[in-house]
C-alpha positions as a printed Julia matrix, in Angstrom:
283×3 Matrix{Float64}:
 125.92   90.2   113.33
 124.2    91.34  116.37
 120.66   90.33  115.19
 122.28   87.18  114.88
 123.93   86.7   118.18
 120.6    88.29  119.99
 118.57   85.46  117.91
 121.21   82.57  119.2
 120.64   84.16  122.84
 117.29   83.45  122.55
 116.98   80.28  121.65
 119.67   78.98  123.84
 117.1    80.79  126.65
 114.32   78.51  125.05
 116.34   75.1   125.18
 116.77   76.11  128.82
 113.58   77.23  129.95
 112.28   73.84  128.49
 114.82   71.96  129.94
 113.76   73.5   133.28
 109.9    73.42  132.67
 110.55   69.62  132.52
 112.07   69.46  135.76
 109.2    70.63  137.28
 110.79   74.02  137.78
 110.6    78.17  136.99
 114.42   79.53  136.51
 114.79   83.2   137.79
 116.55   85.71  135.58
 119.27   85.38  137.78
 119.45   81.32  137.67
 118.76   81.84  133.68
 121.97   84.3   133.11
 123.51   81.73  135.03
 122.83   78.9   132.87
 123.81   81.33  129.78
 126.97   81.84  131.0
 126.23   85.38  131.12
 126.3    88.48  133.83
 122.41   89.49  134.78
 122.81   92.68  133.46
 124.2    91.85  130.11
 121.42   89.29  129.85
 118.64   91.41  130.66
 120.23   94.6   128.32
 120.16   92.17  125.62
 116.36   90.53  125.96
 115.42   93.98  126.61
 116.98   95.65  123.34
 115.66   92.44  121.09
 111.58   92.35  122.42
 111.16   95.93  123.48
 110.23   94.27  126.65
 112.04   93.35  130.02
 113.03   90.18  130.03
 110.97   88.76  133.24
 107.9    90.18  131.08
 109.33   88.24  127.71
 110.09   84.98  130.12
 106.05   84.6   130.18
 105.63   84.51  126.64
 108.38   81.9   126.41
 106.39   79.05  128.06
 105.97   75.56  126.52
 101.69   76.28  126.62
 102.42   79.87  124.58
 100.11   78.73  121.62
  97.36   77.63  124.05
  97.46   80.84  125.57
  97.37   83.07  122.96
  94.47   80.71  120.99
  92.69   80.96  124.65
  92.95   85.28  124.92
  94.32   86.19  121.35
  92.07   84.43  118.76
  90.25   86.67  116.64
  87.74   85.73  113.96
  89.02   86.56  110.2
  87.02   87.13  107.15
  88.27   87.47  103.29
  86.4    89.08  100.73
  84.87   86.51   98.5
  85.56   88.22   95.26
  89.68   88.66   96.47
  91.06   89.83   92.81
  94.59   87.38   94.61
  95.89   90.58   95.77
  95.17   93.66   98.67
  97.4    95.4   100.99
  97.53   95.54  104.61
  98.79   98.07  107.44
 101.06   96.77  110.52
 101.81   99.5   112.75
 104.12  101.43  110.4
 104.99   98.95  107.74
 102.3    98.96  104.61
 101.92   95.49  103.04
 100.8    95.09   99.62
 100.84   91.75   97.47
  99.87   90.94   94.14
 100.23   87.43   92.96
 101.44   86.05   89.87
  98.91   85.54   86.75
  97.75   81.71   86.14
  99.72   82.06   82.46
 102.71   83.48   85.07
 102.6    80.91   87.48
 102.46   77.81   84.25
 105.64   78.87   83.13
 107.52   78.95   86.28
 109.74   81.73   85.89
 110.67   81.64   82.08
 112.13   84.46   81.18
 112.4    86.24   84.62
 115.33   87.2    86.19
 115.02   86.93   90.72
 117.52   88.56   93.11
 118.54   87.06   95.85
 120.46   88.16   98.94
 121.98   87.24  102.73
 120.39   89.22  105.54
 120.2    89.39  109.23
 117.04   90.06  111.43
 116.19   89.96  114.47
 115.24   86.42  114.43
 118.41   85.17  112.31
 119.85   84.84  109.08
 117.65   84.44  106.5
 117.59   84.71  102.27
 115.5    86.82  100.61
 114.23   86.73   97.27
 112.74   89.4    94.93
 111.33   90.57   91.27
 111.06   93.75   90.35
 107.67   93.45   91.82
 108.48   92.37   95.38
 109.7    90.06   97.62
 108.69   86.38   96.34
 110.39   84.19   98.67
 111.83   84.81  102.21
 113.83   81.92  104.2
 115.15   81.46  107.66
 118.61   79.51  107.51
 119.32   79.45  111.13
 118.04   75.52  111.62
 117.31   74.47  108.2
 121.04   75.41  106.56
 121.69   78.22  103.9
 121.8    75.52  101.21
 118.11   73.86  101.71
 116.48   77.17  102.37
 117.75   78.44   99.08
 117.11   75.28   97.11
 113.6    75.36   98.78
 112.8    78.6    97.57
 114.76   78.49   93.89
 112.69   75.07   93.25
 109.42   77.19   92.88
 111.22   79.27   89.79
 112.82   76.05   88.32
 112.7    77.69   84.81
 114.13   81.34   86.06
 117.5    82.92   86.15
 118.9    83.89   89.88
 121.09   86.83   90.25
 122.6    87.62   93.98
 121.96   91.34   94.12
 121.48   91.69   97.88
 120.89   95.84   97.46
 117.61   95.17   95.25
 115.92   93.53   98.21
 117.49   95.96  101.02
 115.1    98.08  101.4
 112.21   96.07  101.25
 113.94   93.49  103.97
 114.68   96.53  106.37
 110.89   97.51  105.88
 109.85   94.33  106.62
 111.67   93.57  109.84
 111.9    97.3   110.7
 108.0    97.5   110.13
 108.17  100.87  108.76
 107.84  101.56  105.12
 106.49  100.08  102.44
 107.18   96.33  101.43
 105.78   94.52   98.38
 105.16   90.88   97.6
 104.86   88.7    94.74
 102.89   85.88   95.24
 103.67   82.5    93.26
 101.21   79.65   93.97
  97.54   78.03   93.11
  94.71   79.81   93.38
  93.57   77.88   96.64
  97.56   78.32   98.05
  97.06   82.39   97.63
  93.43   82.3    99.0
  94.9    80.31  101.97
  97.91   82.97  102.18
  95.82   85.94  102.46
  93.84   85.06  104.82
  96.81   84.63  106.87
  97.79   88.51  106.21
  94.45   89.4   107.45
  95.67   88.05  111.48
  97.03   90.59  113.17
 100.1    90.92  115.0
 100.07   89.04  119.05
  96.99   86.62  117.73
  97.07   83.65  116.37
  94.14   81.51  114.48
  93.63   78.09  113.94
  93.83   75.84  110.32
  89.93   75.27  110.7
  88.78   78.45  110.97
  90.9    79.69  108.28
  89.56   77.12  105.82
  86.29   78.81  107.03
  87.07   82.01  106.12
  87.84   81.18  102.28
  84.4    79.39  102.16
  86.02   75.73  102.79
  85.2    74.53  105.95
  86.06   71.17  105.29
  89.08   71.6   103.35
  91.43   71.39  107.05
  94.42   69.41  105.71
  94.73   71.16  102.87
  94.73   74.38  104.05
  97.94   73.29  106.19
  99.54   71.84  103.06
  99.23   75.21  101.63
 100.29   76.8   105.09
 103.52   74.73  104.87
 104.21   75.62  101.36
 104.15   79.59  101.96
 107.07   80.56  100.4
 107.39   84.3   102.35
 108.81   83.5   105.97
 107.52   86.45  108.89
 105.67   88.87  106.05
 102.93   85.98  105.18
 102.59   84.58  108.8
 102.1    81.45  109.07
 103.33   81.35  111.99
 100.12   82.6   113.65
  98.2    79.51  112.31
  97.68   77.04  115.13
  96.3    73.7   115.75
  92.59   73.8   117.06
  94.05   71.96  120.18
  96.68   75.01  120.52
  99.28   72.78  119.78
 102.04   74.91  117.62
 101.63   72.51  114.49
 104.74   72.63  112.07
 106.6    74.77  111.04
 108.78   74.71  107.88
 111.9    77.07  108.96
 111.84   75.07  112.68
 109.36   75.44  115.63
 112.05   77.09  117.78
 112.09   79.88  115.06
 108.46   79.92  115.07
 107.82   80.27  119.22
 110.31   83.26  119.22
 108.08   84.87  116.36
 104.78   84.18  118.89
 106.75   85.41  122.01
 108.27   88.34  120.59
 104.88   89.28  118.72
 102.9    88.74  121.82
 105.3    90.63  123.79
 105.49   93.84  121.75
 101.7    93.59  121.17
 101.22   94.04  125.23
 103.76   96.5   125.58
 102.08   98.38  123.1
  98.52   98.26  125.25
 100.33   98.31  128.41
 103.85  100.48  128.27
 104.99  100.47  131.44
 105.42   97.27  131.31
């Protein structure tokens, strides 16, 4: 529950920063806390304990021009291998990625015969539902804006022909990887060959950049192919692990964002926060 209430925290601190960037104006920590309802010090123990960061530090990354900034000093180029095999691995800090996606004969029968766990867990950027095979996480949903219901009728619409089982303790470990990012996590990958190619090249951006839909549809050889590389964006079915979150407008806008853009500004503040604490720890 305290992942929970630090993730509410934050995006009250959000509605309020925008609410005061709109007014022309820059709130303090102290004028912040205020609006909060909360003492300084309690505020600032609890920004400091969710982004690793102190919170006039995290206040910067919370601005309404975040994505412009980070596509201005945090936009890497990204390449995937032409011959992809649809699956790789990938190394984040501690945490050790690895995804193999679903055979064409796999995906065609949409789950026949296959039984996916499903569980309730809490991270440090809300609720979400997490779903699994015995070969990895296959869908992952935040529930904080979009309702329990939806997200799990979003994600149980891709398996219409499978059978769902809550078993929350044959996803634990993989979810604690995941949003501990230590540990191995692995992911199943259900989708079109162009929807995987699009996904992968979304694991290859590292944590604290972001990249835009056009030069991701340059990376998997189709330049042109823009809009549909944001359909598939949208439809990536893995919340946080697959980050779509990173993928930006060319303009820097944030784009969409299917679990809510508030979800998806904490996910670019809190990234780009850790990633400079990490280069710069006295901060």
């Amino acid at each position: 529950m305290e992942d929970r209430y630090h993730y509410r925290l934050i995006a009250r601190a959000i509605a309020e920063i925008d609410a005061a960037h709109a007014e022309g104006l820059t709130p303090s920590l102290a004028d912040l806390a205020q609006r909060l309802n909360l003492s300084e010090a309690h505020f600032q123990k609890c920004f400091t304990a969710w982004a690793g960061v102190s919170p006039k530090r995290y206040m910067q990354y919370l601005k309404l021009d975040l994505a412009k900034d980070l596509l201005r000093k945090r936009h890497p180029l990204i390449a995937v291998a032409a011959a992809t095999g649809l699956s790789g691995s990938a190394r984040l800090h501690d945490l050790i990625l690895r995804w193999e996606a679903m055979t064409p004969g796999e995906f065609a029968r949409a789950g026949a015969g296959l039984t996916i766990h499903w569980g309730r867990f809490e991270t440090h950027y809300g609720p979400v539902i997490a779903m699994g095979t015995g070969r990895g996480i296959c869908g992952m949903a935040f529930t904080e804006e979009m309702g329990e219901a939806l997200a799990f009728a979003d994600l149980a619409k891709r398996w219409p022909a499978a059978q769902f089982r809550e078993d929350p303790a044959a996803l634990g470990n993989w979810v604690a990887a995941a949003f501990a990012q230590r540990g191995d996590v692995s992911l199943t990958l259900t989708g079109g060959a162009f929807q995987i190619k699009v996904w992968e090249a979304l694991l290859q951006i590292p944590e604290g950049a972001v990249s835009t839909y056009q030069d991701i549809a340059t990376a998997i050889g189709s330049p042109k192919a823009t809009r549909a590389v944001g359909t598939a964006i949208g439809k990536n079915p893995i919340a946080a692990l697959i980050p779509c979150h990173r993928a930006l407008r060319k303009s820097g806008g944030l784009g969409g964002y299917h679990w809510g853009l508030t979800t998806k500004r904490v996910l670019l503040a809190r990234e780009a926060a850790r990633s400079e604490a990490e280069r710069s720890p006295m901060l």
